[in-house]
C-alpha positions as CSV (number, residue, x, y, z in Angstrom):
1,X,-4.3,-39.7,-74.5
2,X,-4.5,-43.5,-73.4
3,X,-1.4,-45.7,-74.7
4,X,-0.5,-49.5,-75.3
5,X,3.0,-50.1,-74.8
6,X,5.1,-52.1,-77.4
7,X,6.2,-54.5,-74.6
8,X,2.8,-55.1,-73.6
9,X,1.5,-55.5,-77.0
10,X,5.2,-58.3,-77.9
11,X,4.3,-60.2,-74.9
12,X,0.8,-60.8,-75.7
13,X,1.4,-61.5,-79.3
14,X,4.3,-64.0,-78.0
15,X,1.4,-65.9,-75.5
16,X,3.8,-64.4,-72.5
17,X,0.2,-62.6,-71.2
18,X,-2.7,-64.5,-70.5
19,X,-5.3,-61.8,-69.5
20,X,-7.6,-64.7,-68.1
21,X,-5.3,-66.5,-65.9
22,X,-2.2,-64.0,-65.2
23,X,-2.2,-61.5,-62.7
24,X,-3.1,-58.2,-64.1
25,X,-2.9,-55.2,-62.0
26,X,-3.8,-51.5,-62.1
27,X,-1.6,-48.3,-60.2
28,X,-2.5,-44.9,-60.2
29,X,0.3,-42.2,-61.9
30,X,1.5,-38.5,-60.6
31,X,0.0,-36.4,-62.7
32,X,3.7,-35.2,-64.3
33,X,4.2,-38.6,-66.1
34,X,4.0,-39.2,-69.5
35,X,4.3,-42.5,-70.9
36,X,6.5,-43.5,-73.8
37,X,5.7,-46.7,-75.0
38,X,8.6,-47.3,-77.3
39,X,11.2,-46.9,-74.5
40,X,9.0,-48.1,-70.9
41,X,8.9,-51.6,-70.8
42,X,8.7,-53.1,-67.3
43,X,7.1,-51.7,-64.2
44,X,10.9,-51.0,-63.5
45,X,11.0,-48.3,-66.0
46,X,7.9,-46.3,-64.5
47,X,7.8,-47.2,-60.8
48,X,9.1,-43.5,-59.9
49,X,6.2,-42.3,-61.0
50,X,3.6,-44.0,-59.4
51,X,1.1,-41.5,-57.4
52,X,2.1,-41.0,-53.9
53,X,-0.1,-42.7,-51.5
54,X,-1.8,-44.7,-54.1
55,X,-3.0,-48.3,-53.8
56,X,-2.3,-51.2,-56.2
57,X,-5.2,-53.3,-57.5
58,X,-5.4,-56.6,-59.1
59,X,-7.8,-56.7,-61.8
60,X,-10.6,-59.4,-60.9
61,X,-12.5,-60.9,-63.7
62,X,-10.5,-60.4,-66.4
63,X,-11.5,-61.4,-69.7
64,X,-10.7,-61.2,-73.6
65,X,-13.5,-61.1,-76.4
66,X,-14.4,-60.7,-79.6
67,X,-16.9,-58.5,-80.8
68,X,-17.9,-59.5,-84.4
69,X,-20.3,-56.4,-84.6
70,X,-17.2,-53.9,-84.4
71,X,-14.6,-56.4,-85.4
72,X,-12.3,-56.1,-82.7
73,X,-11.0,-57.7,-79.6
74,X,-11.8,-56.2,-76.4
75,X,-9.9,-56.4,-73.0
76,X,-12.4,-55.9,-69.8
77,X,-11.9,-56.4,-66.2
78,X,-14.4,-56.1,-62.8
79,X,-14.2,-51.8,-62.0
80,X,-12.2,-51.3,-59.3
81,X,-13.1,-48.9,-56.2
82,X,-10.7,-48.1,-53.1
83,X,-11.4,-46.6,-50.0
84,X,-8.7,-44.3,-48.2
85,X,-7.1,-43.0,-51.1
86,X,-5.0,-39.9,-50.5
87,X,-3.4,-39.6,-53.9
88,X,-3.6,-37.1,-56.9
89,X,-4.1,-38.9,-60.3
90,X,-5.1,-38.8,-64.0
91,X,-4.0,-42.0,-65.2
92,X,-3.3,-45.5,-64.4
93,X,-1.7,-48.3,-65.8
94,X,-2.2,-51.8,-66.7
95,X,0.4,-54.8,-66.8
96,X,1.1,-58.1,-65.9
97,X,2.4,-58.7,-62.0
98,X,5.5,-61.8,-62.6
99,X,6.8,-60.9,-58.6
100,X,9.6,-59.1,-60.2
101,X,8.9,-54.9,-61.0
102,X,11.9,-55.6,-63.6
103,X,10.1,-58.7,-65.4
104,X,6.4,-57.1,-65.0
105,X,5.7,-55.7,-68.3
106,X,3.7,-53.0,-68.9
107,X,0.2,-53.1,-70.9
108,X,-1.4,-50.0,-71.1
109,X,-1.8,-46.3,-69.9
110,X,-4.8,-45.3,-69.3
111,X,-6.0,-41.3,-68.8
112,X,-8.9,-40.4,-66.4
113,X,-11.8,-38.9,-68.6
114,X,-12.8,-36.6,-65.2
115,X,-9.6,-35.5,-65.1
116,X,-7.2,-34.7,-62.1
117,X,-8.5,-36.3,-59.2
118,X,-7.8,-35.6,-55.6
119,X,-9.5,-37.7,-52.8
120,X,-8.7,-36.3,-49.8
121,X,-9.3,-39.9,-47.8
122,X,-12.2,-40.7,-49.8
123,X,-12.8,-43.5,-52.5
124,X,-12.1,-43.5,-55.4
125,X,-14.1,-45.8,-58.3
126,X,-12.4,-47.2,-61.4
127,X,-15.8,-48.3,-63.5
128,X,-14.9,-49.8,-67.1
129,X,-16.6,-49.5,-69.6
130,X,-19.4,-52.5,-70.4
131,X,-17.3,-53.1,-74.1
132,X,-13.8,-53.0,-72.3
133,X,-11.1,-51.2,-70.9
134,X,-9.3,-51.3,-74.3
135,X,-10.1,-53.1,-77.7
136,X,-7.8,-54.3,-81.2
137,X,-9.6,-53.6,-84.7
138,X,-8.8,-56.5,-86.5
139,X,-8.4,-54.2,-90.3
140,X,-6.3,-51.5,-88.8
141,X,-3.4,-52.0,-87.6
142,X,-0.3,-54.2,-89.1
143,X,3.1,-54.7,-87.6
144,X,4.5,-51.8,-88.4
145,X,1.7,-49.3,-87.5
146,X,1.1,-47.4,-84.4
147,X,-1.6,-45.8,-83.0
148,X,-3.2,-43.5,-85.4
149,X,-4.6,-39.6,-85.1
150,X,-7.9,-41.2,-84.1
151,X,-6.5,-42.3,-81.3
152,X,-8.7,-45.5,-81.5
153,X,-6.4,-47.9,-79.7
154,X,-6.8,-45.2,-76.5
155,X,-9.9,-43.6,-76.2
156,X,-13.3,-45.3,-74.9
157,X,-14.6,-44.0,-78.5
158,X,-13.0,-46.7,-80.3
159,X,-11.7,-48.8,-77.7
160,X,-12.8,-49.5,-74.3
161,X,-12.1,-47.3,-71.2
162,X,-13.6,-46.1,-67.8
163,X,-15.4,-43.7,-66.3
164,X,-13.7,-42.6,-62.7
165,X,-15.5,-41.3,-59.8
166,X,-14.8,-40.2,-56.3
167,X,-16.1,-39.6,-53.4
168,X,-14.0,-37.6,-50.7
169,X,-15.6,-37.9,-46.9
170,X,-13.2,-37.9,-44.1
């Protein structure tokens, strides 16, 4: 299950996070982590789970829409492919790079629809989906909600996501 975290979710609402001009970066998670998005806050709180030999990526392209036809917001990004990766993941996550891993705070956690995946020196291809990596429905969510059994702020069904990929050579 794919999560927003509170922090994430504060900063934007306080204009802290501009997805179109701040840098926004993606790192791959081991495979044991499990996010909590009431208590993570800053890269800080989840850096001892990032995937071992995984890269970092800025997001290029960034960009923040409406879609009137599904009334929502929608978050999207350039996809993302790395060569040489020698790290096991099912998730990534999103937030906002300020220099400091203490100040950076998170965005979102996002799982791998494949799966677990294990390049063994091989690439592996973050592609987004075209509608986004993660959308907002204007009607469904107040203040005091969270995400709801539909799972619609955190699945590609409702919105946005990826597809990953890889492809292992040596």
């Amino acid at each position: 299950m794919s999560t927003l975290y509170l922090k994430g979710i504060e900063q934007a609402f306080l204009g802290n996070i501009n997805f179109e001009s701040d840098t926004i970066k993606l790192k791959y998670m081991q495979t044991t982590y499990t996010p909590a998005p009431t208590t993570e806050n800053f890269l800080s709180d989840v850096s001892a789970y990032e995937a071992s030999g995984a890269p970092t990526e800025t997001l290029a392209s960034c960009d923040v829409r409406i879609d009137t036809a599904n009334a929502r917001v929608e978050f999207d990004a350039a996809d993302v492919t790395e060569t040489g990766v020698t790290c096991t993941t099912n998730k990534f996550i999103i937030y906002k790079d300020t220099g400091s891993a203490a100040t950076s705070p998170l965005i979102a956690c996002i799982d791998i629809t494949e799966g677990t995946l294990t390049p063994v020196g091989g690439t592996l291809a973050v592609t987004f989906n075209a509608e986004g990596l993660y959308a907002i429905p204007h009607s469904q969510y107040g203040v005091s909600r969270s995400i709801n059994s539909n799972n619609e702020l955190s699945s590609r069904n409702n919105c946005g996501g990826y597809k990953a990929h890889r492809t292992c050579g040596r």
